[in-house]
C-alpha positions as CSV (number, residue, x, y, z in Angstrom):
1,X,-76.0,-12.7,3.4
2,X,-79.1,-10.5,2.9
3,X,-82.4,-12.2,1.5
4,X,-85.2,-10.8,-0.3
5,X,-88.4,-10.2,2.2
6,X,-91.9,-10.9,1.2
7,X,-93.8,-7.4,2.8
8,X,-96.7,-7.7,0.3
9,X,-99.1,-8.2,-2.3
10,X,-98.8,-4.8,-4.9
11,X,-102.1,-4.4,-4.8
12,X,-102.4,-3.8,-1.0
13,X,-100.6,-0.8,-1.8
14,X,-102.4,2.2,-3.5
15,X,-101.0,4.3,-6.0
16,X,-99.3,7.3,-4.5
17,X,-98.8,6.2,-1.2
18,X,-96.8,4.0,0.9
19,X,-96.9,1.6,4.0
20,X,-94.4,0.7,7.0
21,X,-92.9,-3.0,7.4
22,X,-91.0,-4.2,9.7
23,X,-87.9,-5.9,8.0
24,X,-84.8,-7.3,10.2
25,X,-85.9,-5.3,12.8
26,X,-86.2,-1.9,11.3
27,X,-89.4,0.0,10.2
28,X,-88.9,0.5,6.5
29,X,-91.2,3.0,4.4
30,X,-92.4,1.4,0.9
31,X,-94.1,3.2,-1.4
32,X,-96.0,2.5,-4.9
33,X,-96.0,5.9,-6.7
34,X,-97.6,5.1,-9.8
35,X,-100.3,2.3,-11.1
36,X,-97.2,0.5,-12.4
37,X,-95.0,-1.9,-10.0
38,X,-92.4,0.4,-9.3
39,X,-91.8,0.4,-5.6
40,X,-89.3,2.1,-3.4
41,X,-88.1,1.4,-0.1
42,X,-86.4,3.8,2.4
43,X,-86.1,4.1,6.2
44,X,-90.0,4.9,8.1
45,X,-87.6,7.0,10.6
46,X,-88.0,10.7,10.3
47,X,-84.4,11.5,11.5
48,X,-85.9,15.3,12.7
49,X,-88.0,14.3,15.0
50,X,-86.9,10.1,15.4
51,X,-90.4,9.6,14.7
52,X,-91.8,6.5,13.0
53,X,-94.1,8.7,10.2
54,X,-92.2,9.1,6.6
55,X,-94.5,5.8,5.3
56,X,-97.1,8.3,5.8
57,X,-95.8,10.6,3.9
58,X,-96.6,12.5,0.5
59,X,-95.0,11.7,-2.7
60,X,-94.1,14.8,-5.0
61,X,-91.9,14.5,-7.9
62,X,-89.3,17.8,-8.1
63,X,-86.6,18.1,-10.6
64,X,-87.5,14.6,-12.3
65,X,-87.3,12.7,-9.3
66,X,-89.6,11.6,-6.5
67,X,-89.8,12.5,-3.1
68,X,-91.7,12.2,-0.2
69,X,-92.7,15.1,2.3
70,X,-92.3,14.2,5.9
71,X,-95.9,14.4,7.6
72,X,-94.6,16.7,10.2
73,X,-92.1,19.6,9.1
74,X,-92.2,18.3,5.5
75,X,-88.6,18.1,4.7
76,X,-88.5,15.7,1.4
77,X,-86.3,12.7,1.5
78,X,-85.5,11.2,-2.3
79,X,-86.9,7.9,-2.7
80,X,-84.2,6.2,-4.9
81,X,-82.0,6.7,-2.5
82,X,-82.8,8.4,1.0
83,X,-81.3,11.7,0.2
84,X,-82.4,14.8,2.5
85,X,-83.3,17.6,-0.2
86,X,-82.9,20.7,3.0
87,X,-80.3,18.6,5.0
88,X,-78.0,15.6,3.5
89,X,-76.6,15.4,7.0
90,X,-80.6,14.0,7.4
91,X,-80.5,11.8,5.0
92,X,-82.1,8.6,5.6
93,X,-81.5,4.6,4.8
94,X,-82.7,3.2,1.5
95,X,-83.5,-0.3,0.6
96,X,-83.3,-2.3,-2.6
97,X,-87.2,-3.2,-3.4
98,X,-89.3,-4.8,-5.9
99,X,-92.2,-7.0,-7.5
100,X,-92.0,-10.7,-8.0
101,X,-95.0,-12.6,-8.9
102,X,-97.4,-9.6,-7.2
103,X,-95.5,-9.7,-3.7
104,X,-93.7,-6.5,-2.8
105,X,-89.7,-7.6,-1.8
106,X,-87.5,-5.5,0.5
107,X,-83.9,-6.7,0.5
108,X,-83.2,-7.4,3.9
């Protein structure tokens, strides 16, 4: 049965850019792209390289949607959902997250 993981206060996360967590054992990215409390949550694990870098990351919006840009070789993985915009063979995990009473959840 998954739970909901406490990562967070929203305010330890600035706009437009994101932090790793550990949660159930696996680095997860979470980013805050706006002022707002809209969060996402995808794997930290650039699948390219196996490195632990996509938290660090730079968020771009393309098409309508947001993005982040790997550190490294900037390929873009979608944040509502992981998707690999140059390879969807790359494509990486995504988590449900959110904001409850100012504490940033990842669904573990």
């Amino acid at each position: 049965m998954s739970q909901w993981e406490s990562i967070c206060k929203i305010d330890d996360i600035l706009p437009a850019t994101g932090v790793c967590a550990l949660v159930n054992g696996q680095q997860v990215a979470v980013f805050r792209p706006y002022h707002d409390e809209q969060v996402f949550a995808i794997s930290n694990i650039d699948p390219f390289f196996e490195s632990s870098v996509l938290s660090r990351g730079i968020i771009a919006e393309h098409q309508g949607e947001l993005w982040v840009a790997s550190p490294l070789k900037k390929q873009r993985f979608r944040l509502r959902d992981g998707l690999c915009m140059e390879d969807e063979n790359f494509s990486v995990a995504h988590f449900e997250a959110r904001v409850k009473d100012g504490e940033v959840q990842v669904k573990a």
